[in-house]
C-alpha positions in Angstrom: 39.0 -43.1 -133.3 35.6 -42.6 -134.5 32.6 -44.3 -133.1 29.7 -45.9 -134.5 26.3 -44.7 -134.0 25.4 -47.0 -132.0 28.5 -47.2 -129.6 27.9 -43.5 -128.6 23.9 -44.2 -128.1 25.3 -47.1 -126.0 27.6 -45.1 -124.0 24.9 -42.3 -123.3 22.5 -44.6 -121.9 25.3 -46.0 -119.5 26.2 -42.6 -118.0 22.9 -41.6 -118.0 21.8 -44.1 -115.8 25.2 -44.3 -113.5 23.9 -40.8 -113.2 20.5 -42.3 -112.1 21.8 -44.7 -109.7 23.9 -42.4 -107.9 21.3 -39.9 -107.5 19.2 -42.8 -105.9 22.2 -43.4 -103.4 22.6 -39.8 -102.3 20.3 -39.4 -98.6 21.9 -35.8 -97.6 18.3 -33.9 -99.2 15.5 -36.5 -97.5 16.7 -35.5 -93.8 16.3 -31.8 -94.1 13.2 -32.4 -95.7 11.8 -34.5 -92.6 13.5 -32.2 -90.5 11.2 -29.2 -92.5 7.9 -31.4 -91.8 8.6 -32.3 -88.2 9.5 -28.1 -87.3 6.1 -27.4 -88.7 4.1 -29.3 -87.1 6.1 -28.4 -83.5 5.2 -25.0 -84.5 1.5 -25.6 -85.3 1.2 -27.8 -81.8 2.6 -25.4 -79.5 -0.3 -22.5 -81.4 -2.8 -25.1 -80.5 -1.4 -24.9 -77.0 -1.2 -21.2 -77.2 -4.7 -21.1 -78.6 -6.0 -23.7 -75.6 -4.1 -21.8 -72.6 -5.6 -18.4 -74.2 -9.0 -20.3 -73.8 -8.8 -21.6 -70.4 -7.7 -18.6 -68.9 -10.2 -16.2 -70.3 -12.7 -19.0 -69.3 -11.5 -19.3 -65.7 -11.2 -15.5 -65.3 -14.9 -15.1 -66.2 -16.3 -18.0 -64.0 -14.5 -16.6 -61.2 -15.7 -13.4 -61.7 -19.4 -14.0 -62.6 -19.1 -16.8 -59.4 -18.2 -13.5 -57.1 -20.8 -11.3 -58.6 -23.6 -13.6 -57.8 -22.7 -14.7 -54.4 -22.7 -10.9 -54.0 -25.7 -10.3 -55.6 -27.9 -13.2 -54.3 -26.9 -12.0 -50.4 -30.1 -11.0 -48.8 -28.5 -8.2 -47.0 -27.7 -6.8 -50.2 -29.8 -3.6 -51.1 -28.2 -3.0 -54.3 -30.3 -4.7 -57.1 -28.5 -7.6 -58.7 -27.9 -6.3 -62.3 -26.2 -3.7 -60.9 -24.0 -5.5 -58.7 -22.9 -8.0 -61.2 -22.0 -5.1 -63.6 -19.8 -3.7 -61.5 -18.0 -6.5 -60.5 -17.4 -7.4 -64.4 -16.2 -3.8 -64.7 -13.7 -4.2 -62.1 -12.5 -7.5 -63.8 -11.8 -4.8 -66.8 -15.2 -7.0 -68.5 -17.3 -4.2 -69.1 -17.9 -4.9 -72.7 -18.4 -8.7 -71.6 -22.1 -10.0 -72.9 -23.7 -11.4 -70.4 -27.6 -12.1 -69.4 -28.6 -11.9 -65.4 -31.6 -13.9 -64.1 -33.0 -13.2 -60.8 -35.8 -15.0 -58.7 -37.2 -14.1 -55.5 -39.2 -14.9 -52.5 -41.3 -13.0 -50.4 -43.7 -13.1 -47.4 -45.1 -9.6 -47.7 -42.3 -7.0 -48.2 -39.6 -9.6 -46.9 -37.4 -11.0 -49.1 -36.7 -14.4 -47.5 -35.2 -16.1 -50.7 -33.0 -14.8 -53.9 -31.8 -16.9 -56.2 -29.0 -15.3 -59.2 -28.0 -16.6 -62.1 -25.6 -15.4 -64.7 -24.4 -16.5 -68.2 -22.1 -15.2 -70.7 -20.4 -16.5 -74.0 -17.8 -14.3 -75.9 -16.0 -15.3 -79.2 -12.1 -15.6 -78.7 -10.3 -15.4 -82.0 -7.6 -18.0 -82.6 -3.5 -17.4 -83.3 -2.8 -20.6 -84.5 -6.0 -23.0 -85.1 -7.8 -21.0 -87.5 -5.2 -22.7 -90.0 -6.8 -25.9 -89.3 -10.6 -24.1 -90.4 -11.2 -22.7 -86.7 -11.0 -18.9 -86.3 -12.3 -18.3 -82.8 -13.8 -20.6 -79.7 -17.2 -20.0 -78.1 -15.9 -19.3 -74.3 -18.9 -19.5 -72.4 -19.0 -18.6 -68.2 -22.6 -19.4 -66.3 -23.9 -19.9 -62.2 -26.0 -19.1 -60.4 -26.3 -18.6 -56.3 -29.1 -18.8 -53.8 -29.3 -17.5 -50.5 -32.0 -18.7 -48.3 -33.5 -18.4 -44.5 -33.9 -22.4 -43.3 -36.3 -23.2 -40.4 -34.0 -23.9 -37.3 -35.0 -25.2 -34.2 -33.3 -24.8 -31.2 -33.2 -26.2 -27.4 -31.5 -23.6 -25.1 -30.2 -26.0 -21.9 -29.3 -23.8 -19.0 -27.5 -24.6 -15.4 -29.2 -22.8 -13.0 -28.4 -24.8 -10.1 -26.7 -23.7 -6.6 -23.3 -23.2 -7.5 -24.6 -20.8 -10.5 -25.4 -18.4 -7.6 -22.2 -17.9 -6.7 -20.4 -13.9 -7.6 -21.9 -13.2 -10.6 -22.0 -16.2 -12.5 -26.0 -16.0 -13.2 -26.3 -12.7 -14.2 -23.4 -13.0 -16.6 -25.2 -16.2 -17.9 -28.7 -14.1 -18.4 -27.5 -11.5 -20.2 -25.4 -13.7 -22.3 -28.2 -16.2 -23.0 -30.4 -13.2 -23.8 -28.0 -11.5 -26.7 -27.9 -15.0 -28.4 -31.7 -15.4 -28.7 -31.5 -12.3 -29.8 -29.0 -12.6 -32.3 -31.1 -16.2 -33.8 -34.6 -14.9 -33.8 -34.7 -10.6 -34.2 -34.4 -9.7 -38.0 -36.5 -13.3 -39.1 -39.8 -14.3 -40.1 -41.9 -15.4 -37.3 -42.0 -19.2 -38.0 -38.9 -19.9 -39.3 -37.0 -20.1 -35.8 -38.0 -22.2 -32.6 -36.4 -22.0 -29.3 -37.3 -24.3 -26.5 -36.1 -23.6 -23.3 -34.7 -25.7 -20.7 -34.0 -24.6 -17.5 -32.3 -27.1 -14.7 -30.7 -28.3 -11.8 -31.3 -31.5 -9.7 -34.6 -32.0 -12.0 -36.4 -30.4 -14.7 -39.9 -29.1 -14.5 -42.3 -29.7 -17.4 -44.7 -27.5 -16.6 -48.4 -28.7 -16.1 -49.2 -27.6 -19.5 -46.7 -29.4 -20.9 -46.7 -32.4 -18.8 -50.5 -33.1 -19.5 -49.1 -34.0 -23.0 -47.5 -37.1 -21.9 -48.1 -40.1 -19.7 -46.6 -39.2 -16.4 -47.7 -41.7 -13.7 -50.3 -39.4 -11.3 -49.2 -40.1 -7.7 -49.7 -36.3 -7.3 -49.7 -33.0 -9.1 -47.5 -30.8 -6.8 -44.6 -30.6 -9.3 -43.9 -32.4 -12.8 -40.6 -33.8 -13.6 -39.8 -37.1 -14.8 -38.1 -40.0 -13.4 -36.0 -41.3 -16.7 -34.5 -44.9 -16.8 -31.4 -45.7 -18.1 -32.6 -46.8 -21.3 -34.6 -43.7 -22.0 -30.9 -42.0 -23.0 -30.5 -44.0 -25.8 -32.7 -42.3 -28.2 -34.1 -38.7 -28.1 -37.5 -39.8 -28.8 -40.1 -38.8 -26.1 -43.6 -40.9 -26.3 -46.1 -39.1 -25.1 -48.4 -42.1 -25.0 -45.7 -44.4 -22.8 -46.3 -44.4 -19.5 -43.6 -42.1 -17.6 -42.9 -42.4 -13.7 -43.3 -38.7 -12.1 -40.6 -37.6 -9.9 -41.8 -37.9 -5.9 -42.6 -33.9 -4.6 -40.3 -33.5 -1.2 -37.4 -31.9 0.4 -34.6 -33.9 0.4 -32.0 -31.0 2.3 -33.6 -28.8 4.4 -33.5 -29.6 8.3 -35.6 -30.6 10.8 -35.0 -27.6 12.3 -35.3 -24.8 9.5 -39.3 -24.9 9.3 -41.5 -26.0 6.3 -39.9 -28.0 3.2 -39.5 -25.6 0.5 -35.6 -26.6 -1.3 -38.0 -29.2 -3.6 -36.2 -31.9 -5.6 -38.2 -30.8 -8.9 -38.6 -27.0 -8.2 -41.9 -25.7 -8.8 -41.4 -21.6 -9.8 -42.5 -21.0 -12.7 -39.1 -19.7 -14.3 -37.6 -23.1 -13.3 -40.1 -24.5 -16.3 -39.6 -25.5 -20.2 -40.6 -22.9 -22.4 -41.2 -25.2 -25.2 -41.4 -24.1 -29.2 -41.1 -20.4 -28.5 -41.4 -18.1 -31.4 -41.2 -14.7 -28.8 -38.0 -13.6 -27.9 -39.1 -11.2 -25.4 -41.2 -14.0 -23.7 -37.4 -16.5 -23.6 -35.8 -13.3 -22.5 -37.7 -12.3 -19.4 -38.1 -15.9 -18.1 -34.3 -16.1 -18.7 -34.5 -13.0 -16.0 -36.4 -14.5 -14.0 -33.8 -16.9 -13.1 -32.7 -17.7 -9.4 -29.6 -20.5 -8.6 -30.9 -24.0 -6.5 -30.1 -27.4 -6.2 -28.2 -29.8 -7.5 -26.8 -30.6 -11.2 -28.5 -33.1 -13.7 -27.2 -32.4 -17.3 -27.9 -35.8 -18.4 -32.0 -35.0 -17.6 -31.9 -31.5 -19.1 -30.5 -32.9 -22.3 -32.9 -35.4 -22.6 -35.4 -33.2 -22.3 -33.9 -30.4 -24.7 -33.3 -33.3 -27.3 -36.6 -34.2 -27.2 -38.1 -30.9 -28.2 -36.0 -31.3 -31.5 -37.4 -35.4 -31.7 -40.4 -35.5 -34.4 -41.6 -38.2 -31.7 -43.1 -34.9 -29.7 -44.9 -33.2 -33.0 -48.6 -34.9 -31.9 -47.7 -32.8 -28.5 -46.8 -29.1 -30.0 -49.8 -29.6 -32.0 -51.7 -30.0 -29.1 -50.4 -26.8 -27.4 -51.1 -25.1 -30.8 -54.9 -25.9 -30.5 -55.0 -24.7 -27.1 -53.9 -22.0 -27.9 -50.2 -22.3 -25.7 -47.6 -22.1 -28.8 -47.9 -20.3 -31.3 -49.5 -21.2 -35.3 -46.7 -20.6 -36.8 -44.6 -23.2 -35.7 -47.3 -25.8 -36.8 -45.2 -29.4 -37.8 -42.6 -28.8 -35.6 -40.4 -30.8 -34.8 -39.4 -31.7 -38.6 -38.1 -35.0 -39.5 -34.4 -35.1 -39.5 -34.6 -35.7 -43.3 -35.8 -32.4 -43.9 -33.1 -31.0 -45.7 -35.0 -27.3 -44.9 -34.4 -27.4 -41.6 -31.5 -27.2 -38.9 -31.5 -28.6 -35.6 -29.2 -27.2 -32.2 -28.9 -27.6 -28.8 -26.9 -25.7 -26.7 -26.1 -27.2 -23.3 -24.4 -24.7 -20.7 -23.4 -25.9 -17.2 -21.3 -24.4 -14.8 -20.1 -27.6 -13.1 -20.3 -31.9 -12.6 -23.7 -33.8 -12.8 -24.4 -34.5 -9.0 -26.5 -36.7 -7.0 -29.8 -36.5 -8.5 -32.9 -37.3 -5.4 -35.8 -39.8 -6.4 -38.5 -41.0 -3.7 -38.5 -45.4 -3.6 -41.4 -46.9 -4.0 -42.9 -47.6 -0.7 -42.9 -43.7 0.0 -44.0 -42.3 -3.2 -47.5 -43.0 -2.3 -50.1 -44.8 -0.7 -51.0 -44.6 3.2 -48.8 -42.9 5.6 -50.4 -44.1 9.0 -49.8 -40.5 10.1 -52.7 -38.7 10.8 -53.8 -34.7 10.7 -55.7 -33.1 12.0 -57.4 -29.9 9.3 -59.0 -27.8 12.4 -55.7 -27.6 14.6 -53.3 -28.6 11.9 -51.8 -31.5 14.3 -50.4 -34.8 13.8 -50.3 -37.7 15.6 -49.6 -41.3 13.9 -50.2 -45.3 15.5 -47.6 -46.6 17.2 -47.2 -50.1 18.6 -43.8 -49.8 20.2 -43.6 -47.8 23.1 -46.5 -48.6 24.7 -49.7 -47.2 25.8 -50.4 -44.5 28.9 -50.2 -46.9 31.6 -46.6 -47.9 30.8 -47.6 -50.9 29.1 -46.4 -52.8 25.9 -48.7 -54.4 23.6 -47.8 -54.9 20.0 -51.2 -55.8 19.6 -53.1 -52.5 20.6 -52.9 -49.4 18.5 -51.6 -46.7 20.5 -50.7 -42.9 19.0 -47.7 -41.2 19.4 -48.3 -37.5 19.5 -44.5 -36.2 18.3 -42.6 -33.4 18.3 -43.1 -29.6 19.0 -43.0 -27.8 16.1 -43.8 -23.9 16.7 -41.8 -22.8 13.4 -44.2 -25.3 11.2 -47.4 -22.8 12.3 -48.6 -26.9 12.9 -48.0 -28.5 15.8 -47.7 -32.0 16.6 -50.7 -33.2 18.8 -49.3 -32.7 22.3 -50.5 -36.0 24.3 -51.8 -39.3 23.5 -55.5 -39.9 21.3 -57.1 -42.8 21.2 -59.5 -44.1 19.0 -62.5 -45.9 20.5 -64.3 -49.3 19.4 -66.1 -48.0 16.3 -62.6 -46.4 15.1 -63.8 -42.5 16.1 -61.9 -40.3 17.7 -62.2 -40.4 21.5 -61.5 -36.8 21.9 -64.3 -34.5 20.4 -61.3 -31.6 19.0 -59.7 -34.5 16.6 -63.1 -35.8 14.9 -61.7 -34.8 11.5 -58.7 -36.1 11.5 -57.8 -38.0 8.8 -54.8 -40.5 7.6 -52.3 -38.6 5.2 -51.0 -40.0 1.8 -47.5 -40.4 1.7 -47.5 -37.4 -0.9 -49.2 -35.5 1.6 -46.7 -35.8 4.6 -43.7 -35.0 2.3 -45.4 -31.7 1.1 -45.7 -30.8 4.3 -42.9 -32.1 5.7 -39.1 -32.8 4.7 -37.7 -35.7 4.7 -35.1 -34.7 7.2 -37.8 -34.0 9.5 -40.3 -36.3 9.4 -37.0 -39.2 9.7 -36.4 -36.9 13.3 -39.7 -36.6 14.3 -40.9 -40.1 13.7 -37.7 -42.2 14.4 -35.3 -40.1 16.5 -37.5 -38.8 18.8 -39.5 -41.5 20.1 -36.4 -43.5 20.6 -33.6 -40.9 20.9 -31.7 -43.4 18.9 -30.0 -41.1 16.0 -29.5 -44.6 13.8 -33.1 -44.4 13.6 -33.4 -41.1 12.0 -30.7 -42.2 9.7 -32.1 -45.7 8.9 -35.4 -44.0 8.1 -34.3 -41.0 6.5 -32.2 -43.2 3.9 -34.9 -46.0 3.4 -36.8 -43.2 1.6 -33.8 -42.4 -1.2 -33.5 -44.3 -4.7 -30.5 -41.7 -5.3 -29.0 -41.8 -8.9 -25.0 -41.1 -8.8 -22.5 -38.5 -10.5 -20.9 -41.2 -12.7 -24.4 -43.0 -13.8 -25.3 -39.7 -14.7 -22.3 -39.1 -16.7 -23.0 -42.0 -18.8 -26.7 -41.4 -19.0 -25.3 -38.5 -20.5 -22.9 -39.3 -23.0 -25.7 -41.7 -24.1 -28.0 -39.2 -24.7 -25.6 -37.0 -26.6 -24.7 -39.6 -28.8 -28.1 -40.4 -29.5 -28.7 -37.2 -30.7 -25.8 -36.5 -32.6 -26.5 -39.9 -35.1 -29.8 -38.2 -35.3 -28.4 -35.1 -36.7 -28.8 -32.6 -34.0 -25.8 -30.5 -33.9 -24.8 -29.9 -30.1 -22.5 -27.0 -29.1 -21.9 -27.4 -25.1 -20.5 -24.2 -22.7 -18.4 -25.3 -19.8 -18.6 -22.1 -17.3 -15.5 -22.1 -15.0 -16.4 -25.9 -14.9 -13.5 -28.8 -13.6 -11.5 -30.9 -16.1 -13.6 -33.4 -15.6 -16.6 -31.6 -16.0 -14.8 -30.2 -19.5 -14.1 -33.6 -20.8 -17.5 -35.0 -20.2 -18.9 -31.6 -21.5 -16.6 -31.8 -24.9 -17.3 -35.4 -25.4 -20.8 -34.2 -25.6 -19.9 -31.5 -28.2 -20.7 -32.4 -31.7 -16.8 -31.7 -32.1 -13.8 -29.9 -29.9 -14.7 -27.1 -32.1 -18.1 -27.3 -30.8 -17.3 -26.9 -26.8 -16.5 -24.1 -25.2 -14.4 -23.5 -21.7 -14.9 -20.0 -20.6 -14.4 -18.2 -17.4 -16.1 -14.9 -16.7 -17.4 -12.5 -19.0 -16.0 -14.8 -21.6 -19.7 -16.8 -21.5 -20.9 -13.7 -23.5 -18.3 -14.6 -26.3 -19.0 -18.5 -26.5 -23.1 -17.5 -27.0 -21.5 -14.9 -29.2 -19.8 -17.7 -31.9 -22.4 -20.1 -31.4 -25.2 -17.3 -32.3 -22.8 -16.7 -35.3 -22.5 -20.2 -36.2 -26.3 -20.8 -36.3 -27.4 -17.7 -38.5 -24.3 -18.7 -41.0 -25.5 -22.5 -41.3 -29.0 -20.9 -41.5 -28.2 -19.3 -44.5 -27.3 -21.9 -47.9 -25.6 -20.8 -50.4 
């Protein structure tokens, strides 16, 4: 059957496009397409990951390596010029073709180098597996730091125990030769200037020093000795005024015996190794009054520390500038002590006891000074004093009469008590032609030349052989301060100085557990007290010597 024209052009054009539409319903090819797309660009990701890890760890290795170099190289021990040292670290790093620049700065006093600072840079070209399809053929990996190394100012207060129980075996000596290898170990090796040392010697007070003490505003019943009477409130704060008025600590004996001579065991000790050394620049000069030390007396921490944080208080800069102009520390500490915002300079205190804070002595008021109503003789060195209750020569008893007692015998004094009764006659002279000179005695007087033990005997116990006397009088002389006062006083006064930013190491030597917790709590941390027995002291000076000259040094 034959078709028409028209049928078959008809009949093309329907299998043509039933051809058409079942190409359009076929999916199988559009899958593996995608699939070819999304396997491409995994591939191209994970370069750029490739390419990125490449980068950060040729980056890191540099930075750690030109970071070594210059600590290295900025290290004022280190002899080697800096170039050279940072070469070979980046040969051992297997850099040696590594481009690099190095950049060093330094500071000198004379020959000295008391400041380096290093710095390094270095950029290399990394090329690229996988990114320079997307137009980028390498990265710019660049590595730069720099270091410093340089001496801070420090100042130091060096608190030492050197009362009784320090006397004991060998406990002092151990203690000298300790305290001497750490001021060694601070200030040999270092620009004069840049360390300060005050020392603080103590035990039931601590001497100032008349040079010292002239600075400030101590209250001048008498200039025997120079320690200070602190209140309570005084602890709170490490400032020191030298323009507020300060009470002075009473000069007597408060231990020795009626019957053991002249008064020598003095509440405030008055040798001149028991005295602050303040703002010391001379070793040797710390060192031999460190030497010079001898064990006596009783324990006051709490005093000592206020005393060694005041030498680190900018409230006593008007005082070393004083003692700079006359000529009693030296130039180049001049603006000591610093302000605690000086980020330049470091502040420590080391406080080493070997035992408890224990009664410390003061003198009340109504014996500290003023008219004794005993009277001495200069010419015979005899007293005798008024007294109006036991009654004149004849037997008699008249409240109303002055009569004079003459005493005790005291052949050990080299001064005797006047041995029988003087009167005075109607115009107030002396009856008796061998006691025209006598003259009435301060208070301050009779307790420098007598104890308190024995004056209480010979003025009380004797003339009424009544031993409640001796102790009634002996006590009404005592404003005594107490172990546990003084253990607050202290914590206060650590405290204080701590939120000031002093940094406190403390040394308990073969001390009690008590005296180690009051000690640590003292410490700046645990870390920062030290409970030693022995020869072991030399090791705790040892670490915190160590610990100074590293903080010392910024990197």
């Amino acid at each position: 059957m034959s078709l028409s024209v028209s049928e078959s052009r008809s009949r093309s054009q329907l299998r043509m496009s039933t051809a058409l539409q079942c190409f359009r319903r076929d999916e199988d090819g559009s899958f593996v397409i995608f699939s070819l797309f999304i396997f491409t660009l995994m591939i191209l990701i994970g370069g750029i990951a490739i390419d990125v890890m490449r980068f950060e760890n040729l980056r890191t290795t540099m930075q750690n390596t030109v970071d070594r170099a210059v600590l290295a190289a900025a290290d004022l021990d280190q002899k080697v010029p800096a170039e050279t040292v940072v070469a070979d670290y980046l040969n051992k790093a297997g850099m040696e073709g590594l481009p690099y620049s190095v950049d060093v700065v330094e500071s000198k006093v004379g020959d000295t180098v008391i400041g380096r600072k290093v710095s390094v840079s270095s950029e290399v070209e990394m090329k690229t597996y996988f990114m320079h399809m997307m137009g980028t053929p390498t990265l710019s990996v660049p590595a730069s730091t720099s270091a410093s190394e340089a001496i801070n100012d420090i100042e130091v207060s060096l608190v030492l125990d050197v009362s009784g129980s320090m006397g004991w075996g060998s406990k002092l000596s151990e203690m000298q030769d300790a305290a001497s290898d750490f001021v060694d170990e601070i200030m040999l090796n270092t620009e004069e200037g840049r360390v300060a040392v005050s020392l603080v010697p103590y035990s039931t007070q601590v001497n100032a020093g008349e040079v010292l003490a002239s600075e400030f505003n101590l209250t001048d019943e008498h200039t025997y000795s120079h320690c200070v009477d602190f209140t309570t409130a005084d602890f709170n704060t490490p400032a020191f005024s030298p323009t507020v008025e300060v009470q002075r600590t009473a000069h007597f004996d408060p231990w020795r015996s009626y019957k053991r001579g002249e008064p020598r065991d003095w509440v405030c000790r008055t040798e001149d190794h028991f005295e602050i050394l303040p703002w010391s620049a001379k070793p040797q000069d710390i060192k031999d009054q460190i030497d010079d030390f001898v064990a006596s007396g009783n324990t006051s921490i709490d005093v000592a520390t206020k005393w060694g944080a005041a030498l680190l208080d900018p409230s006593t800069a008007p005082v070393l500038s004083n003692l700079i102009a006359s000529g009693d520390v030296e130039a180049s500490l001049a603006g000591r002590p610093s302000a605690y915002s000086n980020p330049d300079v470091l502040k420590f205190m080391v406080i080493m006891t070997d035992g408890i804070n224990t009664t410390q002595y003061g003198m009340t008021p109504e014996y500290s000074s003023g008219p004794s109503g005993i009277w001495r003789d200069p010419d015979t060195g005899r007293y005798t004093m008024e007294d109006r209750e036991i009654g004149n020569e004849d037997g008699d008893s008249n409240p109303n009469e002055p009569y004079w007692y003459a005493g005790g015998w005291r052949k050990s004094y080299g001064e005797y008590w006047l041995d029988r009764i003087y009167d005075r006659d109607e115009d107030g002279d002396w009856a008796e032609d061998d006691d025209k000179n006598a003259y009435e005695m301060d208070w301050t007087e009779v307790f420098a030349r007598m104890s308190v033990n024995d004056w209480a005997y010979s003025m009380h116990y004797e003339r009424y052989s009544r031993a409640h006397h001796y102790h009634e009088a002996r006590d009404a002389t005592r404003k005594n301060v107490n172990a546990a006062t003084k253990d607050k006083r202290l914590n206060d006064i650590c405290t204080a100085a701590k939120n000031s930013g002093i940094v406190i190491f403390a040394i308990g030597f073969e001390v009690t557990d008590h005296s180690a917790g009051v000690m640590q709590k003292c410490a700046s941390t645990a870390n920062h007290f030290y409970r030693v027995e022995g020869l072991d002291i030399a090791y705790a000076f040892e670490s915190i010597a160590n610990q100074i000259n590293q903080l010392k040094l910024t990197q």
